[in-house]
N, C-alpha and C positions, 0 to 999 in steps of 0.2 A: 075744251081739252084736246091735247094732240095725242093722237095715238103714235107708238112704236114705230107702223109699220110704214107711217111718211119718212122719217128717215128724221125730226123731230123731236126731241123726247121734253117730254113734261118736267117739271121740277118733281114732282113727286112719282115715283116706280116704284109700282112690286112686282115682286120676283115672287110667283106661286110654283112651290116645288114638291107636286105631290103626282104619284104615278098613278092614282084614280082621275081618271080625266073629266069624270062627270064631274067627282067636287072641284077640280080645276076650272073647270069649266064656270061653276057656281060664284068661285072666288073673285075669279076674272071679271064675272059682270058685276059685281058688289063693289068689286076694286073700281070699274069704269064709271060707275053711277057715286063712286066716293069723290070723283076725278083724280083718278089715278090715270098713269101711263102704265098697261101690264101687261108682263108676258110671262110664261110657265115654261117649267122644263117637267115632264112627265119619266124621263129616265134620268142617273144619278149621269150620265157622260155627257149629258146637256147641259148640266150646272154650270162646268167650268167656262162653256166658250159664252154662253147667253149670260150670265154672270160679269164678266169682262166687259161683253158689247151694251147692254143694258145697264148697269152699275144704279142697280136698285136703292129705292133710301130707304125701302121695308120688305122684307122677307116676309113669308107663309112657307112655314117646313113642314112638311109629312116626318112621324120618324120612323114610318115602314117601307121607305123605298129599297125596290128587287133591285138587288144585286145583278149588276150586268156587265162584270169581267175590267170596268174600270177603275177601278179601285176605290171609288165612290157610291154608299149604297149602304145597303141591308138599314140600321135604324136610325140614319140619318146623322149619327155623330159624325162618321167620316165627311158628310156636308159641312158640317161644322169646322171641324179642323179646316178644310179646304178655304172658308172663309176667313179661318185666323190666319192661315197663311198669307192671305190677297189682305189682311188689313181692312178689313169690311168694315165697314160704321153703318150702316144698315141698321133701323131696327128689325128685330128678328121675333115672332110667332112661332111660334111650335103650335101645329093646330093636327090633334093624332085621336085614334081612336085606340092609343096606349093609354094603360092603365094614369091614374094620376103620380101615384108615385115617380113611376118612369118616367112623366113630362116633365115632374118637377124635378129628378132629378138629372134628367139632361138639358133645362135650364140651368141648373148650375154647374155644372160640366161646359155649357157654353161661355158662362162669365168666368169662369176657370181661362178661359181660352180669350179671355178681355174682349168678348164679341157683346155689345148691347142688346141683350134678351132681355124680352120686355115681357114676356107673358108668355101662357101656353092658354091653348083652349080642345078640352074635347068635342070629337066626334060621335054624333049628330050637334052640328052647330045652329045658332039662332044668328040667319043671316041680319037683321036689323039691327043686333050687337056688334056684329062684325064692322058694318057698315059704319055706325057709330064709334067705333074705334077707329076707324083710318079716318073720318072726318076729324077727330082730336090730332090722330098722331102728325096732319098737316098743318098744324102749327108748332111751337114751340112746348106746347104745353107734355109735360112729363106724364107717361102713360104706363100703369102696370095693368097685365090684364091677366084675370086667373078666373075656374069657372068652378 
């Protein structure tokens, strides 16, 4: 696997976008041992530039990221638009320790926004699930994931 930071990228990136940095943390090595290429943005003003330079083929979205004066933030929809905007084809995770409703209902708020949600998952997660989903979602094979 090639990591990000040779300046190489993998066929397969995830973009982990969650402002707790230990579950980032978590995702990132799940993501590496999936063979993944990953990088995380932990504040909503990092999205855009790492977003752009990385051009991930699966997202991990938190949808309680702090609001921090960019205009991108507080439950993670405004991530979202930001991705319809760029034309993302990304699969996209919602992985929150929001209620189910809320996940589910801002998956469909994302397909609203023609972005490929693929699933949501609450917090506390079962990382060998996780892990097992991004070795699927590296093939072709169509993936919905709900918990």
């Amino acid at each position: 696997m090639i990591d990000f930071d040779s300046g190489v990228l993998n066929d397969d990136r995830l973009l982990v976008i969650d402002d707790n940095e230990d579950i980032a943390d978590i995702l990132e090595e799940v993501g590496l041992d999936a063979g993944y290429s990953v990088q995380s943005a932990h504040k909503p003003d990092q999205v855009q530039k790492i977003y752009q330079e990385f051009n991930p083929t699966v997202i991990f979205l938190d949808l309680g990221l702090i609001e921090d004066g960019s205009g991108y933030g507080d439950e993670g929809l405004d991530v979202l638009r930001y991705l319809s905007e760029q034309k993302c084809k990304a699969r996209i995770v919602i992985i929150s320790g929001k209620s189910r409703r809320k996940r589910e209902l801002t998956q469909i708020q994302g397909q609203g926004l023609h972005l490929s949600m693929v699933g949501h998952i609450s917090k506390p997660f079962d990382i060998d699930k996780i892990e097992l989903m991004l070795i699927k979602m590296r093939g072709t094979e169509r993936v919905t994931i709900s918990d």
